[in-house]
C-alpha positions in Angstrom: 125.6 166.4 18.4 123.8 169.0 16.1 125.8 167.4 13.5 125.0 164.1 13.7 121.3 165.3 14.1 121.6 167.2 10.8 123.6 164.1 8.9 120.6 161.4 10.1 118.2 163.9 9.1 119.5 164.3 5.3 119.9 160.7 5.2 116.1 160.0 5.9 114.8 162.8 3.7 117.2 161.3 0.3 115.4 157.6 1.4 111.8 159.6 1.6 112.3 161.2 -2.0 110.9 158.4 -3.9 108.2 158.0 -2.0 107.7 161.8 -1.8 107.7 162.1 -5.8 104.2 159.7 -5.5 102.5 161.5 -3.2 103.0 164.7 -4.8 101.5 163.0 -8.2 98.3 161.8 -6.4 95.3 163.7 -6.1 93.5 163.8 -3.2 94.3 162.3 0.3 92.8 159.7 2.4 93.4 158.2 6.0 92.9 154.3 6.4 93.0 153.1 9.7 94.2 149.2 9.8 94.3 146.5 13.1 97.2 143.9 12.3 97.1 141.3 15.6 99.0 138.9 15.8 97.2 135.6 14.4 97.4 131.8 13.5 100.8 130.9 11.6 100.4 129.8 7.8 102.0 126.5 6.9 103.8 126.9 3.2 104.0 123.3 1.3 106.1 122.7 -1.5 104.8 124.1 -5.1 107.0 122.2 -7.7 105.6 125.1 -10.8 102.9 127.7 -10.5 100.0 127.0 -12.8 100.6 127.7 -16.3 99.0 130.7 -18.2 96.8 131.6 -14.8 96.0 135.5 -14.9 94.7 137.8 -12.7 95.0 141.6 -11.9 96.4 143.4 -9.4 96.7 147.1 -8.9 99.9 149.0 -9.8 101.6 148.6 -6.8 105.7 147.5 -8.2 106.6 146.7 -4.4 104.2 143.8 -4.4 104.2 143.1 -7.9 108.3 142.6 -7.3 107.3 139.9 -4.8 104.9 138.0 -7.0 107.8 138.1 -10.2 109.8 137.2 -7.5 107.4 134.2 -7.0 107.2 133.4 -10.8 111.2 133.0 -11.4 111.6 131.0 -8.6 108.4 128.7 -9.4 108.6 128.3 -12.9 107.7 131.6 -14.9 103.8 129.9 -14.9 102.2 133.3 -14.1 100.6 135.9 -16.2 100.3 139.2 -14.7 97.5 141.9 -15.7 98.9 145.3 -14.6 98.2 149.0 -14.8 100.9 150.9 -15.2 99.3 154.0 -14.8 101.4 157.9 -14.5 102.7 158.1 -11.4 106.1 157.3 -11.2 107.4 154.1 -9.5 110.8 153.8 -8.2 110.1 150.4 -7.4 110.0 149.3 -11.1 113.6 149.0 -10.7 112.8 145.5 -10.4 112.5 145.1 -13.6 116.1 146.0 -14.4 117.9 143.5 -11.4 116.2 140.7 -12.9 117.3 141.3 -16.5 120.8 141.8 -15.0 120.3 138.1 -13.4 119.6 136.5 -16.2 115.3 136.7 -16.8 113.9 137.6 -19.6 111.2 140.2 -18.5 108.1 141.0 -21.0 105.3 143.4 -20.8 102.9 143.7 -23.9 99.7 145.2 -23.3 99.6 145.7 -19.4 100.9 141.8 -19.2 104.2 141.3 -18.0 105.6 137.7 -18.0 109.0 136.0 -17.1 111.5 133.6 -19.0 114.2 132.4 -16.7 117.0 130.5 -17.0 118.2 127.5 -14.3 120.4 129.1 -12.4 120.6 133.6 -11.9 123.6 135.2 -12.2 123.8 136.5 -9.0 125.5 140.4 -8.5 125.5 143.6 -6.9 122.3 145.9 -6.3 122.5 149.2 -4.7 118.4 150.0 -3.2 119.3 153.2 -1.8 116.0 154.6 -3.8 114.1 151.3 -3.5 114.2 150.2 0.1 110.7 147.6 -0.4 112.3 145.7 -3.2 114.9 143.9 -0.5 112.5 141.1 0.5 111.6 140.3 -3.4 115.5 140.7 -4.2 116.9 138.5 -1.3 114.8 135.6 -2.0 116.0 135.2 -5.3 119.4 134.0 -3.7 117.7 130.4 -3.7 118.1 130.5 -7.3 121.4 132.4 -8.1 124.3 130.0 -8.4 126.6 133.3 -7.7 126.2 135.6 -4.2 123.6 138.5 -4.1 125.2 141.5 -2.9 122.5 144.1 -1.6 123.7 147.2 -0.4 123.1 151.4 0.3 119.7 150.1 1.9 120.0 150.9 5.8 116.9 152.9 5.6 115.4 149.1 5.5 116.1 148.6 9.1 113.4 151.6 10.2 110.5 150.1 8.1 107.6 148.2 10.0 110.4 146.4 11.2 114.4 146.2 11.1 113.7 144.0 7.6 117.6 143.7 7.3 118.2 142.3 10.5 115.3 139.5 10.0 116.0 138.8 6.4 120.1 137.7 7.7 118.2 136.0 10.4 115.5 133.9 9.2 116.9 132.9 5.5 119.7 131.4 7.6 117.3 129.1 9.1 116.6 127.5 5.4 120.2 127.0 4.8 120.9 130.2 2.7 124.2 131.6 3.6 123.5 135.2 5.0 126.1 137.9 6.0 124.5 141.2 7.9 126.0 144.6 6.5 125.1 147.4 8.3 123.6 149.2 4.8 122.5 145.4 3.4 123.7 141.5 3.1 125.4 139.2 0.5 123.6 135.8 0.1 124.8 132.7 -1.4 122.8 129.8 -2.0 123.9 126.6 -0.3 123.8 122.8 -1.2 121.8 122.1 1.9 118.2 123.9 1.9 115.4 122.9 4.4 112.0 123.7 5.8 111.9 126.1 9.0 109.7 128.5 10.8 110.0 131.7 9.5 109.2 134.8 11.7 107.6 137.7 9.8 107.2 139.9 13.1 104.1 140.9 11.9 105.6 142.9 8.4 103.9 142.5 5.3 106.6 142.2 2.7 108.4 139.8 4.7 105.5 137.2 5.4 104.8 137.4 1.8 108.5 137.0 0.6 108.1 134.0 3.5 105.3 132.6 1.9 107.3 132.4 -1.6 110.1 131.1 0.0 107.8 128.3 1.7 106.6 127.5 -1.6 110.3 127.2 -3.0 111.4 124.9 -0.4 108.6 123.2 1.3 106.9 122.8 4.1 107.8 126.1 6.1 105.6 127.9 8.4 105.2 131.9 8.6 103.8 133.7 10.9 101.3 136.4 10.9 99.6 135.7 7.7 96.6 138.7 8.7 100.3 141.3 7.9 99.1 140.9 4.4 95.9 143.2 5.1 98.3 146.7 4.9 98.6 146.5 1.9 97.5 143.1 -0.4 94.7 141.5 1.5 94.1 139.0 -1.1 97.6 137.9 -0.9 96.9 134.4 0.2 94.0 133.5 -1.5 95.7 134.6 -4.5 99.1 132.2 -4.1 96.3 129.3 -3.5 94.3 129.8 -6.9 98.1 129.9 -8.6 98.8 126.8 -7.1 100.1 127.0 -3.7 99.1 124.6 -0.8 98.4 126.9 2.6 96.9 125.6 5.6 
């Protein structure tokens, strides 16, 4: 029993270390306190491209900004993204490397990073043992890849706001992507067959916005729990409508 104790323990504290390496490069602390109840669901319409040369900031922040070049490879590379960089170290800009590895051409001149993407992604193997909030910005790009996704060495993803594994395998399935749940991760594979559904976000705020990009991929799809967003990009919403996407 103390064994196992000690093994869990170890495992949590190697996931923790990235995020540990921020906090000791931030100066100063502060407490928020944040109300997330449960709310209206937001219906996601088809976006066929997002609108071309459209920029607008957002802070340096890689686990959202994976989720919006997410966005911008699966809906036409249309975006132009302001960023700052900043010092602090960011495991999450690993992001930038799994998308050159399927296939996009990833710029960044000047605090502007933009995309060039090919038709199809190559599809392959990523290990997010050190980058547990890039799996809902990684997964979705299985609609694209014409080869499986392989994600894996990310079980520390099932004790996040929720168990994001387990509802990642669960809801992409109901969109027609073929989904196999690994204990540490899950392969996707695109199918021929992809369709609207409702998508349950269980109130996490990485998932309804990886939803939401999804919705605008597909078409039609409604996500719950659109208030999520508030943790930690409030203006998430309002920012897919002025790029183009249709929300009600």
């Amino acid at each position: 029993m103390v064994l196992r104790i000690w093994v869990a323990i170890e495992e949590f504290l190697a996931a923790m270390l990235a995020f540990l390496t921020i906090s000791f490069c931030t100066i100063g602390t502060r407490s928020i306190g944040i109300s997330t109840p449960r709310s209206p669901r937001a219906t996601i319409s088809a976006s066929t491209s997002l609108r071309i040369s459209f920029k607008f900031s957002i802070p340096s922040d890689f686990s959202n900004l994976a989720l919006l070049l997410a966005a911008n490879v699966l809906l036409g590379d249309g975006l132009t993204i302001e960023i700052n960089l900043g010092d602090m170290p960011q495991g999450d800009e690993a992001i930038v490397d799994i998308l050159e590895r399927l296939g996009v051409n990833v710029r960044l001149e000047d605090d502007i990073i933009t995309t060039e993407s090919p038709v199809s992604l190559n599809g392959g193997k990523f290990d997010l043992s050190d980058t547990p909030d890039l799996l809902p910005a990684v997964a979705i790009l299985a609609l694209k890849c014409e080869k499986p996704i392989e994600i894996f060495n990310v079980k520390h993803a099932r004790y996040k706001e929720t168990d994001r594994i387990a509802i990642l395998s669960k809801e992409l399935k109901k969109i027609g992507l073929e989904v196999e749940e690994k204990e540490d991760g899950m392969i996707l594979k695109k199918s021929s067959e992809m369709m609207p559904a409702e998508l349950n976000s269980e109130n996490d705020h990485r998932l309804f916005m990886a939803f939401s990009i999804v919705g605008m991929f597909i078409g039609e799809c409604t996500i719950s729990d659109p208030e999520a967003v508030k943790v930690s990009y409030p203006e998430f919403i309002q920012d897919l409508v002025r790029v183009g996407a249709k929300i009600n």
